[in-house]
Backbone atoms as SQL, in Angstrom:
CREATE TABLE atoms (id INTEGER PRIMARY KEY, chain TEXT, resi INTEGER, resn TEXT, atom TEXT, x REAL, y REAL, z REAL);
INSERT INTO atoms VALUES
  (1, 'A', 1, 'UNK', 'N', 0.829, -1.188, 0.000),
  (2, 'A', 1, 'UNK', 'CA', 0.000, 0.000, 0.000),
  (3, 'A', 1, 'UNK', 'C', 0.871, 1.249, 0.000),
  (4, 'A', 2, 'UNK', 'N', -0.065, 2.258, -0.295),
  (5, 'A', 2, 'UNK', 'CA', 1.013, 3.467, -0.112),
  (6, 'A', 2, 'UNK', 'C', 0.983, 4.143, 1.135),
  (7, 'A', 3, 'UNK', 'N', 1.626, 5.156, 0.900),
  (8, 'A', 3, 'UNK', 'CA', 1.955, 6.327, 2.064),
  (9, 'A', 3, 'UNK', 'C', 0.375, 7.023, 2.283),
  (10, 'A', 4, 'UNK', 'N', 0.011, 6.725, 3.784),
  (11, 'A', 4, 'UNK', 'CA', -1.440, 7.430, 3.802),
  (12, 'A', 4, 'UNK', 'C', -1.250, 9.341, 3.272),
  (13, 'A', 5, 'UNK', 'N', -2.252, 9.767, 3.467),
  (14, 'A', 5, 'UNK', 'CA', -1.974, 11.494, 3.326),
  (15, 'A', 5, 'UNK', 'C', -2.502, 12.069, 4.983),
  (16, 'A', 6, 'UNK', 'N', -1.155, 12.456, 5.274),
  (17, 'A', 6, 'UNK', 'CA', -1.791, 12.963, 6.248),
  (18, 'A', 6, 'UNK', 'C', -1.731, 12.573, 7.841),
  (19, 'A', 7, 'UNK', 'N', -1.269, 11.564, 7.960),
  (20, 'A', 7, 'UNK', 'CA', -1.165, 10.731, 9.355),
  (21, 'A', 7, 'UNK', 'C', 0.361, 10.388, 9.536),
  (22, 'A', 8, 'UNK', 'N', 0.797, 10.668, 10.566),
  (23, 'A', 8, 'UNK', 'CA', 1.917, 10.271, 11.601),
  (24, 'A', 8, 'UNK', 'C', 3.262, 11.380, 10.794),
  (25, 'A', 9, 'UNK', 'N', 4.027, 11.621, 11.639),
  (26, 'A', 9, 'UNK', 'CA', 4.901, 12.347, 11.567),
  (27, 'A', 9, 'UNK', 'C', 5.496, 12.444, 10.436),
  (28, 'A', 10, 'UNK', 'N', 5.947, 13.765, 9.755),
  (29, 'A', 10, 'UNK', 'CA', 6.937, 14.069, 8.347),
  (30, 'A', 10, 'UNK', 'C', 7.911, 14.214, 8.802),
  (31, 'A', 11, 'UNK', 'N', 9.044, 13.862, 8.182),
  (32, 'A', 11, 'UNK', 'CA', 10.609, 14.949, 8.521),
  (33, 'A', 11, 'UNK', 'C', 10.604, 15.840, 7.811),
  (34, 'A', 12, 'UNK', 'N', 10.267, 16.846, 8.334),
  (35, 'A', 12, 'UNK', 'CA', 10.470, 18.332, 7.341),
  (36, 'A', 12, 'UNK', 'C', 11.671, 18.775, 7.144),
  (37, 'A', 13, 'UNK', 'N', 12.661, 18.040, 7.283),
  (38, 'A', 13, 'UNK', 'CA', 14.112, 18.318, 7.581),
  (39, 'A', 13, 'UNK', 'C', 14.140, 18.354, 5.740),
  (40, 'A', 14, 'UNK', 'N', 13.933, 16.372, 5.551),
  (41, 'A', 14, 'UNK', 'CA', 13.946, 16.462, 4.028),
  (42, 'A', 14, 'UNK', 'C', 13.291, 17.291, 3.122),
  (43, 'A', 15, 'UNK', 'N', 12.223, 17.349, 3.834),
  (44, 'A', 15, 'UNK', 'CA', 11.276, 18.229, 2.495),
  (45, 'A', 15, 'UNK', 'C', 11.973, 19.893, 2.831),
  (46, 'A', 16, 'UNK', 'N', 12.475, 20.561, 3.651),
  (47, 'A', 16, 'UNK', 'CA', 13.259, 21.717, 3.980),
  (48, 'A', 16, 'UNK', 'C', 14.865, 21.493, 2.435),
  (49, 'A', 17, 'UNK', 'N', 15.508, 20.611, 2.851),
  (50, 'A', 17, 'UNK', 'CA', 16.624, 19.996, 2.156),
  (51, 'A', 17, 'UNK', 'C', 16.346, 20.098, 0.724),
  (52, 'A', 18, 'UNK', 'N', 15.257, 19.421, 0.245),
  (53, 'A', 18, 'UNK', 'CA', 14.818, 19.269, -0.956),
  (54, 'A', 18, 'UNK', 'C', 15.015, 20.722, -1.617),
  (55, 'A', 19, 'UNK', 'N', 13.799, 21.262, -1.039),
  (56, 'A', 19, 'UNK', 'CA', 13.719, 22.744, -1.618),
  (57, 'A', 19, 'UNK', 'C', 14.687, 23.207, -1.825),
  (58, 'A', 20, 'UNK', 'N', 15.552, 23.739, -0.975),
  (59, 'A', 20, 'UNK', 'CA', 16.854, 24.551, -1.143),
  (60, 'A', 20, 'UNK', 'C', 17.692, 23.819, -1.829),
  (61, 'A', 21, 'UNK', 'N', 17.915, 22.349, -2.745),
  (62, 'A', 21, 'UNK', 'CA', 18.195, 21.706, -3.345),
  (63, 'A', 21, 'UNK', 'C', 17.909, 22.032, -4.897),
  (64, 'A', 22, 'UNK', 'N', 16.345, 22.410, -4.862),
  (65, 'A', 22, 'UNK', 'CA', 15.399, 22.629, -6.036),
  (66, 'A', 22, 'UNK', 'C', 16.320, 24.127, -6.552),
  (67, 'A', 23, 'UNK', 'N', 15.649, 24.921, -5.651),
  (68, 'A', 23, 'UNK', 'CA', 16.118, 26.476, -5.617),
  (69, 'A', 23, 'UNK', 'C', 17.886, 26.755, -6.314),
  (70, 'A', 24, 'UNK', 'N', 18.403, 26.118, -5.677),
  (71, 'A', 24, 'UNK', 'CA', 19.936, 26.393, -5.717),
  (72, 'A', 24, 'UNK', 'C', 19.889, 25.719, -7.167),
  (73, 'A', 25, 'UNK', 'N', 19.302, 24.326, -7.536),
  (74, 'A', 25, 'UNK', 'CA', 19.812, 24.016, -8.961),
  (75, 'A', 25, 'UNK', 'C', 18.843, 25.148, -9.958),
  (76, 'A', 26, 'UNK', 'N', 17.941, 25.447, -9.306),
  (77, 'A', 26, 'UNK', 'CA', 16.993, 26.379, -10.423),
  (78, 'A', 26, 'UNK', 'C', 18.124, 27.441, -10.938),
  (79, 'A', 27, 'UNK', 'N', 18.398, 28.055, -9.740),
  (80, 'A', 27, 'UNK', 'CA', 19.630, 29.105, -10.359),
  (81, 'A', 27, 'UNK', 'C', 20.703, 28.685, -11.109),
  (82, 'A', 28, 'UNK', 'N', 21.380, 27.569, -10.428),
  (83, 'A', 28, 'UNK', 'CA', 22.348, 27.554, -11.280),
  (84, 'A', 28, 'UNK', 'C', 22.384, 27.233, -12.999),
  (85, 'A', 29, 'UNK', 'N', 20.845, 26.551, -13.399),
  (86, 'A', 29, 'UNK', 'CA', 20.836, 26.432, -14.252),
  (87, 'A', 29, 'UNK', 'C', 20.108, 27.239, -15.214),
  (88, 'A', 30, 'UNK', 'N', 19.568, 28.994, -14.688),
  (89, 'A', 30, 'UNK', 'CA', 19.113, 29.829, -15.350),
  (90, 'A', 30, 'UNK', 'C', 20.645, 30.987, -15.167),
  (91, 'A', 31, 'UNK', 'N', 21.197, 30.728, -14.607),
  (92, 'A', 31, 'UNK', 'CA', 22.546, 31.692, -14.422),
  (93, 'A', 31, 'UNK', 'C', 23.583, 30.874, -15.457),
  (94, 'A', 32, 'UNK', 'N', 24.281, 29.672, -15.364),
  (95, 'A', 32, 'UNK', 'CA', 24.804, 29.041, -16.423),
  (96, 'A', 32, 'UNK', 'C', 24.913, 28.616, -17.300),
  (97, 'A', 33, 'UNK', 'N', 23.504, 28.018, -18.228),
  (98, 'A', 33, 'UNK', 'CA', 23.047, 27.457, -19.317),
  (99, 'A', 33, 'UNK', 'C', 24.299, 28.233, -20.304),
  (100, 'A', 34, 'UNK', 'N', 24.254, 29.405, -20.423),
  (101, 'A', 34, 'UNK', 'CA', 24.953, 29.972, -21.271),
  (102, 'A', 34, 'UNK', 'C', 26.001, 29.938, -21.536),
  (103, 'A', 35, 'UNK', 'N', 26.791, 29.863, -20.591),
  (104, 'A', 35, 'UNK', 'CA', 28.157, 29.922, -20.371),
  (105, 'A', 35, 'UNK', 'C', 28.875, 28.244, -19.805),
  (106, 'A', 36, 'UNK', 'N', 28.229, 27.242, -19.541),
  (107, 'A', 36, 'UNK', 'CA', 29.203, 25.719, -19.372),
  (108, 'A', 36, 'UNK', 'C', 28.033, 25.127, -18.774),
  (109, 'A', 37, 'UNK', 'N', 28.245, 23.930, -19.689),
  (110, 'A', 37, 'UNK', 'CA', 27.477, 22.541, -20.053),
  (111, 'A', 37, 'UNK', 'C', 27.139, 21.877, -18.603),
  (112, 'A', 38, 'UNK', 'N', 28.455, 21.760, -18.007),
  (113, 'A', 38, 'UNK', 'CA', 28.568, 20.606, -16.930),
  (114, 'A', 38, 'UNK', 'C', 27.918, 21.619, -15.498),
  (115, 'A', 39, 'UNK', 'N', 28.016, 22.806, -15.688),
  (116, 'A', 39, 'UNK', 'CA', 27.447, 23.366, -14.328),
  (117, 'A', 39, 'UNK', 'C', 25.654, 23.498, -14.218),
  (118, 'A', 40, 'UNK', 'N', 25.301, 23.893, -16.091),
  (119, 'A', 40, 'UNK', 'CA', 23.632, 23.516, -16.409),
  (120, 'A', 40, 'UNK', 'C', 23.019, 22.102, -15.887),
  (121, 'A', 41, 'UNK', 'N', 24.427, 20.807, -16.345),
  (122, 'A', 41, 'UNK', 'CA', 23.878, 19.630, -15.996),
  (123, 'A', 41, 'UNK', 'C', 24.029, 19.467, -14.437),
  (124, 'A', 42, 'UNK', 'N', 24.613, 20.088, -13.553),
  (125, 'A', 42, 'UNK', 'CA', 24.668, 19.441, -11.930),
  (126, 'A', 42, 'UNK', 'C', 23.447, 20.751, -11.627),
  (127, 'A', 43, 'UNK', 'N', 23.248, 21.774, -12.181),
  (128, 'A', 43, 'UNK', 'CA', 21.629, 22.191, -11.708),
  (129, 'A', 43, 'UNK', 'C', 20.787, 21.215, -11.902),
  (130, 'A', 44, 'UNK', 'N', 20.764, 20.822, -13.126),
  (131, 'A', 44, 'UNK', 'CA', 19.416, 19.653, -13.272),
  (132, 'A', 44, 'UNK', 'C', 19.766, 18.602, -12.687),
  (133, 'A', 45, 'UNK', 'N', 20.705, 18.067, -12.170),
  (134, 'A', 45, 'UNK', 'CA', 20.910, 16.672, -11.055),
  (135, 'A', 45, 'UNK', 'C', 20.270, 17.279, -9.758),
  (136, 'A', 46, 'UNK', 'N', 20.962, 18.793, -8.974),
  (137, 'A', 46, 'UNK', 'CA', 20.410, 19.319, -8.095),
  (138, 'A', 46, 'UNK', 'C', 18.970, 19.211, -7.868),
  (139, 'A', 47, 'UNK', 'N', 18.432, 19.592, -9.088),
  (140, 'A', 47, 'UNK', 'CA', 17.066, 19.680, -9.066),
  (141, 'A', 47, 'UNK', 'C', 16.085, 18.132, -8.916),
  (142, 'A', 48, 'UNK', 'N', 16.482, 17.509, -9.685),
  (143, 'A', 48, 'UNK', 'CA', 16.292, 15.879, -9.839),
  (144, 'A', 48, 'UNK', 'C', 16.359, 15.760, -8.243),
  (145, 'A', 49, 'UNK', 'N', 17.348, 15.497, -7.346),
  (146, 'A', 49, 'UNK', 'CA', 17.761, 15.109, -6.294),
  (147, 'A', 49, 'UNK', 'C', 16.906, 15.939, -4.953),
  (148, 'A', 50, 'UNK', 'N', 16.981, 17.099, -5.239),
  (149, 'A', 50, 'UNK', 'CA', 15.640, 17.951, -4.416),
  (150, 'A', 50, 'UNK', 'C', 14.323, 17.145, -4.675),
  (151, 'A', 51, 'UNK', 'N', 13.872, 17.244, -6.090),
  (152, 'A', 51, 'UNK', 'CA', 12.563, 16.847, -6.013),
  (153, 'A', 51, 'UNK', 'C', 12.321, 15.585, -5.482),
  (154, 'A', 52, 'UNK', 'N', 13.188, 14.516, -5.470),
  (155, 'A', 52, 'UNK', 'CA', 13.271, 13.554, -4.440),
  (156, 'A', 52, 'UNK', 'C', 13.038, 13.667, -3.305),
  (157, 'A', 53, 'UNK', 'N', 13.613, 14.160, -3.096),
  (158, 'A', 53, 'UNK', 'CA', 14.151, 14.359, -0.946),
  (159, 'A', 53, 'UNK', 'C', 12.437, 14.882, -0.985),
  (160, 'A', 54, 'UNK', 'N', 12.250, 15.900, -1.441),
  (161, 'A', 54, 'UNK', 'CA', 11.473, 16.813, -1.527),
  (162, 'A', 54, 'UNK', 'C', 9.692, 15.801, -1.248),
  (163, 'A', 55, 'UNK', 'N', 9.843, 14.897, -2.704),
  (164, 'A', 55, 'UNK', 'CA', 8.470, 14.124, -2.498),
  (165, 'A', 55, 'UNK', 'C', 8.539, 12.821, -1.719),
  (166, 'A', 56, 'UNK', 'N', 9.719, 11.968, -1.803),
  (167, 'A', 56, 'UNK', 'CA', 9.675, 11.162, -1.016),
  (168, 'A', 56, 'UNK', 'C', 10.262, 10.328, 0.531),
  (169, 'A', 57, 'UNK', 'N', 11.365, 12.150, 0.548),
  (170, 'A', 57, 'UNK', 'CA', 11.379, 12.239, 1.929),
  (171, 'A', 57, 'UNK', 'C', 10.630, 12.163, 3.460),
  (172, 'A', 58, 'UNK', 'N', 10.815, 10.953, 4.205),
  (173, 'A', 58, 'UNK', 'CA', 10.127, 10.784, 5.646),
  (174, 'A', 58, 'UNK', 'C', 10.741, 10.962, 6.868);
């Protein structure tokens, strides 16, 4: 079964983590795109890796 909605404790630690995960790759990859490949691609890992923590962090 899945994860109910709503019942017994979150770690907001992760879903805190996530975000600022999200955020930090958002920038780096609207500030770098232009200028180097490999710093656009570890925003979008950043981001990938936030939205994790982010949705399936407990």
């Amino acid at each position: 079964m899945g994860r109910s909605c709503g019942n017994g404790p979150t770690n907001s630690g992760t879903r805190v983590a996530g975000i600022v995960l999200m955020v930090i790759g958002m920038l780096m990859f609207l500030i770098f795109v232009p200028r180097w490949v490999w710093t656009s691609a570890l925003g979008i890992c950043l981001i990938s890796v936030g939205f994790l923590l982010w949705r399936f962090g407990e």
